[in-house]
Rosetta silent file (secondary structure, phi, psi, omega in degrees, C-alpha in Angstrom):
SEQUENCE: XXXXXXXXXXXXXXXXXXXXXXXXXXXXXXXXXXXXXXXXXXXXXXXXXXXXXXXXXXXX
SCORE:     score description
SCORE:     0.000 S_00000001
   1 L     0.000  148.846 -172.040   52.539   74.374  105.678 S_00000001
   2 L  -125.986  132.372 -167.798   53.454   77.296  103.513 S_00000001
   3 E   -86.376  141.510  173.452   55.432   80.138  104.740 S_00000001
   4 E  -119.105  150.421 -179.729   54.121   83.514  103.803 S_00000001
   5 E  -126.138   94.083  178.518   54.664   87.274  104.045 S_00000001
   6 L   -55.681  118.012 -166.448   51.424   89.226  103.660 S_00000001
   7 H   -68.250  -70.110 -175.427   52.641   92.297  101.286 S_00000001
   8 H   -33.584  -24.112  177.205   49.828   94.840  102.691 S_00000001
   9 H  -117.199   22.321  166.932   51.212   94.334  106.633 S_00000001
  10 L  -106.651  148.501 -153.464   54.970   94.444  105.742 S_00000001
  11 L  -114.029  -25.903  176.535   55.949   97.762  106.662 S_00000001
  12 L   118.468  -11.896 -158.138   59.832   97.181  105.275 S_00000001
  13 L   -49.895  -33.057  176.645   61.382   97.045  108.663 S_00000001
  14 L    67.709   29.379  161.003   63.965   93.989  107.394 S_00000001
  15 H   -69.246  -50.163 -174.948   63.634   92.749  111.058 S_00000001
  16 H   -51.048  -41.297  171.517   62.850   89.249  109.545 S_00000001
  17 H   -38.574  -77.341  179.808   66.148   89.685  106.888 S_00000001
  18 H   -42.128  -19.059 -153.165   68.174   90.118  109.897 S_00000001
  19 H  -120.861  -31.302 -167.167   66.825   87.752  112.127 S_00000001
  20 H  -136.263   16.224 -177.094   66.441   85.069  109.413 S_00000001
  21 L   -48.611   15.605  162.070   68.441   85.841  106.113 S_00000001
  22 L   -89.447  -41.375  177.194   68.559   82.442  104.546 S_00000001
  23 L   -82.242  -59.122 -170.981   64.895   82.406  104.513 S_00000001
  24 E   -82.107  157.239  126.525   63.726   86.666  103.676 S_00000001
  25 E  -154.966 -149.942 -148.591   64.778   89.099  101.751 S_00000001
  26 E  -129.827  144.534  165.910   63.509   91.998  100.889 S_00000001
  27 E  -125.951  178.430 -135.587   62.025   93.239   97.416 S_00000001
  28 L   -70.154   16.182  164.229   62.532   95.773   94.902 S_00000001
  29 L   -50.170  -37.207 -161.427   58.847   96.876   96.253 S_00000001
  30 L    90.185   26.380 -160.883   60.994   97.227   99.816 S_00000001
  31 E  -122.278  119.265 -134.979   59.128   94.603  100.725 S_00000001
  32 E   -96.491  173.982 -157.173   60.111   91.570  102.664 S_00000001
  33 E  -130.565  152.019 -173.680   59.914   88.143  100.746 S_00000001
  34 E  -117.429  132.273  178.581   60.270   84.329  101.208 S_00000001
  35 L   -72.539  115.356  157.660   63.434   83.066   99.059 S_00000001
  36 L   -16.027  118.041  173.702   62.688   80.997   96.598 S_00000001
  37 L    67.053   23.651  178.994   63.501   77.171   97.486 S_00000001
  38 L   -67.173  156.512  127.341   64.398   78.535  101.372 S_00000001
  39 L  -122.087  148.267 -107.296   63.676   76.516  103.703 S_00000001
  40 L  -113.726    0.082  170.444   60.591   77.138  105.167 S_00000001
  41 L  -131.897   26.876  165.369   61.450   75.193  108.889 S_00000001
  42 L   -43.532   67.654 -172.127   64.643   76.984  109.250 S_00000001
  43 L    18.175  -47.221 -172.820   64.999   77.751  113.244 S_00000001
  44 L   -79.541  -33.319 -172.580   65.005   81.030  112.672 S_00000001
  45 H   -17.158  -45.986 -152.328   61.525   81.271  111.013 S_00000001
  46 H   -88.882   -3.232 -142.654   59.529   81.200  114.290 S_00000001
  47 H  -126.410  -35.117  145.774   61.869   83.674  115.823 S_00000001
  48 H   -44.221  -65.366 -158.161   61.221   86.213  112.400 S_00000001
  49 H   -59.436  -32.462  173.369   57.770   85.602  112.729 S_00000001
  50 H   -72.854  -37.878 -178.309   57.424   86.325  116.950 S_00000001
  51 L   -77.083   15.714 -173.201   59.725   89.411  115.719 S_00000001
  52 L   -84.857  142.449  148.420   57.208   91.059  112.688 S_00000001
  53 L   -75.881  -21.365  178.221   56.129   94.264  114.038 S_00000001
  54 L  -126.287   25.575  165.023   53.204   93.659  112.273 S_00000001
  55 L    69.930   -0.594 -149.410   52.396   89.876  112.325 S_00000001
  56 L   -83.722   -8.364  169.987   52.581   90.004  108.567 S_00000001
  57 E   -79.484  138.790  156.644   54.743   86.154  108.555 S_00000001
  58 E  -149.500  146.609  156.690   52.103   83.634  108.554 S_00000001
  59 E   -97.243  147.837 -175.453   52.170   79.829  108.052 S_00000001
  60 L  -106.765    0.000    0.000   49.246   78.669  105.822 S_00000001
């Protein structure tokens, strides 16, 4: 599974940074991002992803 951040529902909030900053960060768009070579089962992931205001994490 591949973790994703749908650009069009991320509103910018950085809840996901904060909650998970080994995996997001945010780009120069303001826009939050999956780090290159993160990894992508990282504890915090599911606990970004219940915390999107706008569902905008998805696993594919």
């Amino acid at each position: 599974m591949a973790l994703k951040v749908i650009a069009d529902e991320c509103i910018g909030c950085e809840l996901c940074v904060n909650v998970c900053p080994d995996v997001f960060e945010m780009n120069a768009e303001g826009k939050s991002v999956v780090k290159p070579g993160a990894d992508e089962n990282a504890p915090c992931v599911d606990e970004a992803i219940d915390s999107c205001p706008t569902s905008a994490i998805v696993k594919e």
